[in-house]
C-alpha positions, 0 to 999 in steps of 0.5 A: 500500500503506499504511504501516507505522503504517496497518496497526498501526492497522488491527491495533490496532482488530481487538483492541480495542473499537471504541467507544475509537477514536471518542473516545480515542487510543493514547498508549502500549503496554506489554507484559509477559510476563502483561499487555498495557498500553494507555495512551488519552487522550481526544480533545480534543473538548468536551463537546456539552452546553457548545457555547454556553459558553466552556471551558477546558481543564483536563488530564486526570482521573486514569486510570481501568483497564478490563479487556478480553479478553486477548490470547495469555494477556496480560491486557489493560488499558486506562488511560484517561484522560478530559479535562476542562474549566471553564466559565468562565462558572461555574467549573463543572468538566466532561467527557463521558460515556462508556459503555464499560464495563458498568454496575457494573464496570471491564470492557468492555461485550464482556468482561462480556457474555462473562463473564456468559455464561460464569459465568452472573455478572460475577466480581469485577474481577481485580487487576492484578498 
């Protein structure tokens, strides 16, 4: 049978999108009574581009707030926070780019789709309260 942490996973990638997995890891949850709080990090994985070149890491870009689907009338909102790196051949500071939200928006590809089906637009990203 698989272990309690397993089943969380297995859980957690049920509810949320599942590009996030293959390049972010889960470093903290927060639930509220109207918001559910999911912290990422970025994988430490360089970017392919820069396979031939020395790098160094440099930490992590400020967070960035996406908004996903809610979940039990919490809204949902993903922090994510992407690596970067310095090529030390150049001093050049760089990170891989992903596309996880729609174009324009703080929203995931799936919500937007949905509100766009729904309002025949994307609204205007909702604040968090």
């Amino acid at each position: 049978m698989d272990s309690k942490k397993e089943q969380y996973d297995q859980l957690l990638r049920a509810l949320l999108p599942a590009e996030f997995f293959d390049y972010f890891e889960i470093t903290f949850v927060q639930t509220g009574e109207k918001a559910l709080d999911v912290y990422l990090d970025e994988l430490n994985r360089p970017p392919v581009a820069y396979k031939g070149e020395r790098l160094a890491s440099k930490g992590f870009h400020p967070a960035v707030v996406v908004q996903d689907f809610p979940i039990r009338e919490r809204a949902v909102y993903l922090h994510v926070r992407r690596r970067k790196w310095q090529v030390e051949s150049t001093g050049a500071i760089v990170s891989n780019t992903w596309e996880a939200t729609a174009r324009g928006t703080r929203y995931t590809k799936g919500f937007a789709s949905f509100l766009k089906d729904v309002f025949g637009f994307v609204p205007h990203q909702q604040q968090k309260p």
